[in-house]
C-alpha positions as a printed NumPy array, in Angstrom:
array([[  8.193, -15.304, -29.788],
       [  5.649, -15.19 , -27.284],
       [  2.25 , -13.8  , -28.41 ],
       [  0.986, -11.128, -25.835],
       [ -2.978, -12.186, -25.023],
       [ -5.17 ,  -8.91 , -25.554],
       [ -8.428,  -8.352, -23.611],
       [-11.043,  -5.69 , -24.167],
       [-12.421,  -3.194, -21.694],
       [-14.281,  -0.164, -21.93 ],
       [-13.75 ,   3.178, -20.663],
       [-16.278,   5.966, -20.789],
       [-18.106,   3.982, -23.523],
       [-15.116,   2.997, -25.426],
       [-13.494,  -0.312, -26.39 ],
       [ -9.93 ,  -0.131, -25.567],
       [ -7.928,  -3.378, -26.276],
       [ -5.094,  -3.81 , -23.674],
       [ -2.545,  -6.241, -22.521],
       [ -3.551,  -9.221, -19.885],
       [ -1.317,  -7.997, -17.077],
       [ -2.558,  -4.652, -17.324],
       [ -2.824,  -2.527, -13.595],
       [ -5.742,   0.361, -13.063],
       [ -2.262,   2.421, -12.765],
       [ -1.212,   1.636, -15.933],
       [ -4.443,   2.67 , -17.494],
       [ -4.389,   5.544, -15.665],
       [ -0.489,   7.02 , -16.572],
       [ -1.41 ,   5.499, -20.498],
       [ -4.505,   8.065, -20.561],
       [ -2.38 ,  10.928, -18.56 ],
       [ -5.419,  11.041, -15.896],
       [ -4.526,  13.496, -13.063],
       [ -5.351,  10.857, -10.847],
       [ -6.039,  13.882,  -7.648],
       [ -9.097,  15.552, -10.058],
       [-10.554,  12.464, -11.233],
       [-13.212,   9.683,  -9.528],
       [-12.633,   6.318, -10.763],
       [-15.552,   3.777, -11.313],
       [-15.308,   0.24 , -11.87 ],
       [-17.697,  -2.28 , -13.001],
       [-20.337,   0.537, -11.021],
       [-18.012,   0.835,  -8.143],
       [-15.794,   3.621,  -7.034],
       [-12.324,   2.133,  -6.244],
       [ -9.848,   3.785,  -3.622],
       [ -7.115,   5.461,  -5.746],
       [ -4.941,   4.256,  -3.211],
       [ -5.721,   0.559,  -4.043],
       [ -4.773,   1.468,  -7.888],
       [ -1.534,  -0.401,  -7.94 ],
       [ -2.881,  -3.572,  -6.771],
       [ -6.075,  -3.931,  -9.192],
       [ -5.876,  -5.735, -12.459],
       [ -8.317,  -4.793, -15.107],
       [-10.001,  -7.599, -16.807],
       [-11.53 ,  -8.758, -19.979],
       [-15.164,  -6.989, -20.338],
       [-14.467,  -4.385, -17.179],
       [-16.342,  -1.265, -17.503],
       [-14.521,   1.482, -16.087],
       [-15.908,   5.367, -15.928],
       [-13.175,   8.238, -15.068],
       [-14.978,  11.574, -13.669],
       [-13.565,  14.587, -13.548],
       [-13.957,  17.213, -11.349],
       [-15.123,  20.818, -12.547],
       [-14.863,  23.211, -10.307],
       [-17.647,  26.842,  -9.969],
       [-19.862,  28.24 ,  -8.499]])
């Protein structure tokens, strides 16, 4: 049986371990993000939503998900 290799990321200040292969996309349906209300940030940089599918997350990222309140 082939052993799955874990790596370790952190979003919003907490250490998630995930599998090696793993897409922002996948991290993003796992945590049920409403991907329209949200600002992604990785490793200090806001990626393009669009662009979700095609970026892997590696060991050590640092990601930050903002949502967006709305008032007045």
């Amino acid at each position: 049986m082939k052993k799955i290799k874990k790596i370790k990321i952190r979003v919003n200040g907490k250490v998630k371990s995930i599998s090696k292969d793993y897409k922002m996309s996948d991290l993003v349906k796992n945590l049920k993000i409403p991907i329209k209300k949200v600002a992604i940030e990785l490793n200090q940089e806001i990626i393009d939503k669009k662009k979700i599918n095609k970026i892997y997350v590696k060991n050590n990222d640092k990601i930050e998900i903002v949502h967006f309140i709305g008032g007045g």
